[in-house]
Structure formats: C-alpha cells, structure tokens
N, C-alpha and C positions, 0 to 999 in steps of 0.2 A: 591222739585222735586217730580213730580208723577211717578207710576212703568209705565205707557207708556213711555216717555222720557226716562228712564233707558234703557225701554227692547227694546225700537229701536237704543238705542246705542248700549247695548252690541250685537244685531241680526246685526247690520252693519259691527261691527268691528269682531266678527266671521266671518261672510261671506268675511271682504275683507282680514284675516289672512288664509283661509280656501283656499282661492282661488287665492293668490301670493303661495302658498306649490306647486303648480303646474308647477312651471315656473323655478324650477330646471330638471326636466324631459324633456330634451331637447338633441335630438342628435345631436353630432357634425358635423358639414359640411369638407367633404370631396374632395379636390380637383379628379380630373377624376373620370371614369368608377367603378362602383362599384358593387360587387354581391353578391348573396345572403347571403353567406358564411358572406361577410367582413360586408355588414349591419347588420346583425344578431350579429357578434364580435363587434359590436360599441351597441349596442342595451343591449348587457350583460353586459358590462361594468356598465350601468344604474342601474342594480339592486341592489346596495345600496340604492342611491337614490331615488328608488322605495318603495323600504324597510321603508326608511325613510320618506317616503310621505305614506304612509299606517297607520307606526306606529301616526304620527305626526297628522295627520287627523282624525284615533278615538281618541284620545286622546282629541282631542279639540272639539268632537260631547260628548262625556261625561262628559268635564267642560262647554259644552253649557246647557246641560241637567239639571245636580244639579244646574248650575247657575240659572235657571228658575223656580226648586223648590223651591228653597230657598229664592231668591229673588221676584217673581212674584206668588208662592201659598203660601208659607210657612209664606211671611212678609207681612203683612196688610197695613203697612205704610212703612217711607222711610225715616229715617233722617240724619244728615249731618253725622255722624261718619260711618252708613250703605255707603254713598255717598263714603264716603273716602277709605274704603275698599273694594269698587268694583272698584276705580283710577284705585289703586296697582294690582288689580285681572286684567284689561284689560292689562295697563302697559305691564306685564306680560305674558300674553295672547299673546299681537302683537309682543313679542320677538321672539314666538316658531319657526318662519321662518328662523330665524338667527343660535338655535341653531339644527332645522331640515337639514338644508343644511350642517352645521358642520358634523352631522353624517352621512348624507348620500353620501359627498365628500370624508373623511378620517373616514372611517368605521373602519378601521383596528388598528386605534391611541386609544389610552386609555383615553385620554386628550379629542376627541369628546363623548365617553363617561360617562367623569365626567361630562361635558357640558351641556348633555343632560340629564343627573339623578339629577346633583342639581336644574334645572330650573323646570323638572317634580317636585322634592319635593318641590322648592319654591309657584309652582302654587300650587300644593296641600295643602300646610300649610297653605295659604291667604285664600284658601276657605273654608278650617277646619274655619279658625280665623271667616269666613262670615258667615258659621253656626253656629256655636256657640251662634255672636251678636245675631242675629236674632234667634233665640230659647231662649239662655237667659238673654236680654237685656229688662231692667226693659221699656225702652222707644220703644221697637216694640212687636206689637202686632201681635199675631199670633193664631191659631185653634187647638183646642186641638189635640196635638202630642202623640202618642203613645211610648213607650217606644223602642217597638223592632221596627218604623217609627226612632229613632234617633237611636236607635244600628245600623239598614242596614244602615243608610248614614254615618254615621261613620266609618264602616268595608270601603263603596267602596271609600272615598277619601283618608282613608290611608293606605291600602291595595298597591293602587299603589305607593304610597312614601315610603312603606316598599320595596319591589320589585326593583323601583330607586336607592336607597340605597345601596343596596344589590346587582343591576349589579354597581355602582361605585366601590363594593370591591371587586368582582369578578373579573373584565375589568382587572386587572394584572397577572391574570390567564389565563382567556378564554375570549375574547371581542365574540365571539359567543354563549356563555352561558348568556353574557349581553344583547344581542340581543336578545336573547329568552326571559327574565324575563322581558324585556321591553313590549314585544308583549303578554307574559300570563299577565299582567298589563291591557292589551287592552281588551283584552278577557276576565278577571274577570269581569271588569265591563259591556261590553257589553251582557252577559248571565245574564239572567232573574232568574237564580238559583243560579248563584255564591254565594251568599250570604246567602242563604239555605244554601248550602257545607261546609261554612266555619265557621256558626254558629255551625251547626251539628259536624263537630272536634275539635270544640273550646270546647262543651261540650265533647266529647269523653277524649280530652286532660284532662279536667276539672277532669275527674272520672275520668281516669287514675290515676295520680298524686294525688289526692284528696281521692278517694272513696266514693264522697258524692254522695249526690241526685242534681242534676244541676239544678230542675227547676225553685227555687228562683231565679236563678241568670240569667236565662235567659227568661225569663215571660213575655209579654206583660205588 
C-alpha cells in the first residue's frame, strides 16, 4: 500500500465521522404554537450536546493532524504491521460518535464519562503505539527527527490521555470538573505554545525537586 491510499482513507473516514457529530444537534419537534421563550427552552436543553460536538470535533482535527505527521511526513514507506495499526487507529476513530452522543445525551452520568475518557485514552495510546512504529521501527524509514520534534509529539498525544484519565477519576466528584479537563485537553493541543508551557514547568519541576541544571535533559 502507498501513503495516497492510506491518506484518502483516513481524509474520508475523518470527514464522514466529523460530520455524522452533527446529526445529534437537533431540536425536537413540537406539537402547536411555539415562542420565543419555549424555543429558546428547547434550544438549551442542547447544550450538552453542543458541548459534546465541540469537544468531539477538536479532538478528531488533532488526531487527523498527528495522523498526517506521522504517517504521511514522518514514514517514508508503509508496511503491513504500519497498515494494521492505523485498522485499529480508524476502528477507533469511527467509534467517537457513539461515545460523543453518550456524553452529550447523559452529561450528568459518570458512566458517560468513563465512556468518553477510556476511548479518548484508547485512541491516544494506538497513536502513541503508531508513533513509536514509525520513528523506531527498523523497517520504516524516516528524516532525520530531532529530539525535542519527538519530546512535542509525545507531550500532545499523552498530555490528553493524562487529562482523560484524570476526568474518569474525578466524574465521582465533579462530572463538571471532567468537562473542563476534557475541553483544556482540546485546548493543550490546539495552542501553538502549549507545549512550550509544559516543557518550561517540566524543567521548573525538574529544578525544583532536583536542583540541577535541566539542559541535558531537555536539549534538542
């Protein structure tokens, strides 16, 4: 298989998971006259669902992204065991509808979620796993990587599976505290600097706790 074939599968099957997220966002029909007020009351009820078609939707422009790094700049070639772990990465991929509507139906349940945090870290970990292949896999080749080029993709695909995590343990506390860590998930990655911020306290952390000099360890 060449990376065309690939990248017009995974660009189709994005586009038509990107765009069934939509098709919960639907107000309900109302028998007789209706005013502003009462549309307006039917119109809020949505905003879960809204919630959850935002969060669900960057979420899947940021694993369309690294997928394209990774697999279309980052791999030169393309062979069967790469094939097999992008299955499981689409697989995956065309679930997030099922459990977007989980969350944005019953926002308030704990159970939507864990739903939603174990599938975010499932997707996350297949595409850890697809970086990995493809940067250290003796049969793909690739352009010379910089160090601190695989520390940032590193920080932003488990950065949100840490976050997922962490609203599943929270959701028995605050299911709206899970909702935030969901949406600063969206937000780490989609800033252009998050990753700057979080190298920059990881060294602060570093010398904190340490007292050493950090820039061995965090070097190009």
């Amino acid at each position: 298989m060449n990376h065309n074939r690939l990248d017009q599968l995974a660009d189709g099957i994005f586009a038509i998971v990107m765009t069934i997220l939509v098709f919960d966002i639907r107000v309900s029909a109302v028998w007789g006259p209706v005013d502003n007020m009462g549309l307006w009351l039917q119109i809020k009820t949505l905003f879960p669902v809204f919630l959850s078609y935002l969060l669900s939707f960057s979420l899947l422009f940021t694993y369309w992204r690294a997928h394209h790094f990774f697999v279309s700049v980052y791999a030169k070639n393309i062979d069967s065991m790469l094939t097999n772990i992008n299955a499981l990465f689409f697989m995956l991929i065309s679930l997030v509808p099922f459990s977007a509507s989980v969350l944005g139906l019953y926002s308030k349940n704990e159970l939507s979620i864990i739903i939603f945090g174990i599938h975010t870290i499932l997707i996350g970990l297949t595409l850890y796993w697809m970086r990995r292949y493809v940067f250290y896999s003796e049969h793909i080749k690739n352009p010379e990587i910089t160090k601190r080029e695989i520390r940032g993709s590193t920080i932003r695909i488990l950065v949100p599976v840490f976050f997922a995590l962490l609203a599943i343990l929270i959701c028995f506390w605050s299911v709206k505290i899970s909702f935030f860590l969901f949406t600063l998930a969206v937000i780490f990655n989609l800033s252009s600097y998050s990753t700057r911020l979080f190298e920059s306290f990881l060294k602060g952390l570093h010398h904190l706790l340490f007292g050493e000099d950090t820039k061995g360890h965090f070097a190009d």
